[in-house]
C-alpha positions in Angstrom: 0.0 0.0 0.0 1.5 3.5 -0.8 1.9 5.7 1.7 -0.6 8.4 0.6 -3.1 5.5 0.3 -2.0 4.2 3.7 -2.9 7.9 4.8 -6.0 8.4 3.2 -7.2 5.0 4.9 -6.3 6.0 8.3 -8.5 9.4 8.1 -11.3 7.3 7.4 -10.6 5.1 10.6 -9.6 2.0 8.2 -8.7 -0.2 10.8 -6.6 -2.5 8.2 -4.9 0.8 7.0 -4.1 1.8 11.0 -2.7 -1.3 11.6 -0.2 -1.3 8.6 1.1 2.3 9.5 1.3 0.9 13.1 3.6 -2.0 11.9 5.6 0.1 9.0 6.4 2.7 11.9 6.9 0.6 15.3 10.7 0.5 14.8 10.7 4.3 15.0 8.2 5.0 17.3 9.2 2.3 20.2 13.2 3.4 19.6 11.8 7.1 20.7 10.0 6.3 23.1 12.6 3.9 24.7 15.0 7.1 25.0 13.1 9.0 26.8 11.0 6.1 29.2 12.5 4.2 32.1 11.6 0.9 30.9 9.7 -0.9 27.9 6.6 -1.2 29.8 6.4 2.4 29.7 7.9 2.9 26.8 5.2 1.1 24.9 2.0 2.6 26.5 3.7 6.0 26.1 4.6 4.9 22.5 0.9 4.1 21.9 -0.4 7.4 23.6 1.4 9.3 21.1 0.3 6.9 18.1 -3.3 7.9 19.3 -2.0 11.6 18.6 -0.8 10.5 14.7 -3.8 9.1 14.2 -6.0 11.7 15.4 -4.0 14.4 13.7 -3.3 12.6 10.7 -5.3 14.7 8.5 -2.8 18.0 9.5 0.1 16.1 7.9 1.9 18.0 5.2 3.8 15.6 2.7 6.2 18.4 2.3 8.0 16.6 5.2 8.0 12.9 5.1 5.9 11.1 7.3 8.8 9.1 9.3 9.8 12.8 10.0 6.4 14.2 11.4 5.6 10.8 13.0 8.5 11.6 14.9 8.2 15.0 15.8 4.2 14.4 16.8 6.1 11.7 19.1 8.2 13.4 20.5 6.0 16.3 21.3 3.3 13.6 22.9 6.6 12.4 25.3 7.4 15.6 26.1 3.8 16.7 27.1 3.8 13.6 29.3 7.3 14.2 30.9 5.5 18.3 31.4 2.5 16.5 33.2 4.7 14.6 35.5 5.2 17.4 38.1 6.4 15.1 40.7 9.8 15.3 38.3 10.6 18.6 38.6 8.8 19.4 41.3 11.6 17.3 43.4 14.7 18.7 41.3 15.7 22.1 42.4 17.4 23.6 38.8 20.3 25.7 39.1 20.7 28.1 36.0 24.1 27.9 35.1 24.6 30.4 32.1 28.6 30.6 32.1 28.8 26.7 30.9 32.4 26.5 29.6 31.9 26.8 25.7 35.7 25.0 25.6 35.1 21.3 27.4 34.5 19.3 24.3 33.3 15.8 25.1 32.7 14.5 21.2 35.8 12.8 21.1 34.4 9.2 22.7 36.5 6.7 20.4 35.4 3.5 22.1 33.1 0.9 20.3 30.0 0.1 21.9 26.1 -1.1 20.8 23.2 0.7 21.6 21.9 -0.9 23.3 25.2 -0.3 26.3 24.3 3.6 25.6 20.6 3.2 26.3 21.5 1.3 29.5 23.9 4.4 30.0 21.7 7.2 29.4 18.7 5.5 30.9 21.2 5.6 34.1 21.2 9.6 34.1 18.6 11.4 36.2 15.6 12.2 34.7 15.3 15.9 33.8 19.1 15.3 32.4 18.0 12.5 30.6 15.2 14.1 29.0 17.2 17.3 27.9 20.2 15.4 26.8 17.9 13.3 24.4 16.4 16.1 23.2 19.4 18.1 22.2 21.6 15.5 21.5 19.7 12.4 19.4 16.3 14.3 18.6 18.3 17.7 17.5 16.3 20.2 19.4 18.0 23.7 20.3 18.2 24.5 24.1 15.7 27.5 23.4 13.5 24.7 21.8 14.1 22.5 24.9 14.0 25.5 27.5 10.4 26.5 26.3 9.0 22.7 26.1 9.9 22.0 29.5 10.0 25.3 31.1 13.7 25.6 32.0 16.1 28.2 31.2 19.0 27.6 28.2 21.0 28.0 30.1 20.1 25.1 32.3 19.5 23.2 29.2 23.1 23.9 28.3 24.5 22.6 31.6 22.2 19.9 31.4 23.8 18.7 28.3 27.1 18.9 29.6 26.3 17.2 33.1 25.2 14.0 31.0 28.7 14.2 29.3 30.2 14.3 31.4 28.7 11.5 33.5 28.7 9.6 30.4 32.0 9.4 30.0 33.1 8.4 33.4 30.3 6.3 32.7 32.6 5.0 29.3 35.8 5.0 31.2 34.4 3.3 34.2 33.0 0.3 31.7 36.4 0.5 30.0 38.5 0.0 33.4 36.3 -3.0 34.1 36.5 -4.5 30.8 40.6 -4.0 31.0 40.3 -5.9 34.0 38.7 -8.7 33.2 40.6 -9.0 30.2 43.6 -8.9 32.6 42.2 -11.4 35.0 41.6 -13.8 31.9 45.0 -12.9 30.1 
């Protein structure tokens, strides 16, 4: 089925067509909504919440954008909106705005090998709020204004944000790496 068919059948509720898109687009939509969730469980119902929201919306869709791309954004947008709801979150995190974020610590330089599923574990192990922003800016491509206004934080918090997770990702990296060295070591 083509995609603007595939479309065209899900305005008019086809349940056959809804089911297809749901298939074609699972992939996608769980590996979001994994990123920003604390386990599948979660991930799944807040993956289907926000499948609701393509479905319903379907008709705004403007194939200047391809649909993988506004699938995603509509997503991400529905996890966000959930994360806002959750007050509990940032009602218990006391945010420091921290505006003077040293523009010259550079931490793209991680060289080791790992699978992604080793960096999920990782970033699922960052606190929540950091977790959040840090998927946001850095797999999602949002800008920290972008991020600041969705969740109601300041950039500049959004910027140190980004760089606490980092940071705690790489002694996360090197951690994993001195453990693996040993073992190695241990076996050698």
């Amino acid at each position: 089925m083509t995609e603007q068919k595939l479309i065209a059948g899900c305005i008019k509720q086809d349940r056959r067509a809804q089911n297809e898109l749901y298939k074609r687009y699972y992939p996608l939509m769980s590996s979001i909504a994994l990123r920003y969730t604390h386990n599948e469980d979660e991930a799944l119902q807040r993956m289907n919440g926000g499948f609701y929201k393509v479905l319903k919306n379907l008709e705004k869709y403007d194939n200047q954008y391809g649909l993988a791309t506004w699938i995603r954004n509509v997503l991400v947008n529905h996890l966000i909106d959930e994360f806002r709801t959750e007050k509990n979150y940032i009602a218990t995190i006391h945010l420091t705005d921290y505006a003077d974020v040293d523009p010259s610590l550079d931490y793209n330089n991680a060289d080791l090998e790992f699978d992604a599923q080793e960096l999920r574990d990782m970033i699922s192990r960052l606190p929540d709020v950091t977790q959040k922003v840090f998927n946001m800016y850095a797999i999602d491509g949002f800008k920290h204004r972008e991020i600041a206004d969705a969740i109601s934080i300041s950039v500049g918090t959004s910027k140190w944000l980004v760089s606490d997770a980092r940071k705690k990702l790489r002694a996360m990296l090197e951690a994993q790496t001195i453990r693996e060295e040993q073992s190695i070591e241990k076996r050698g």
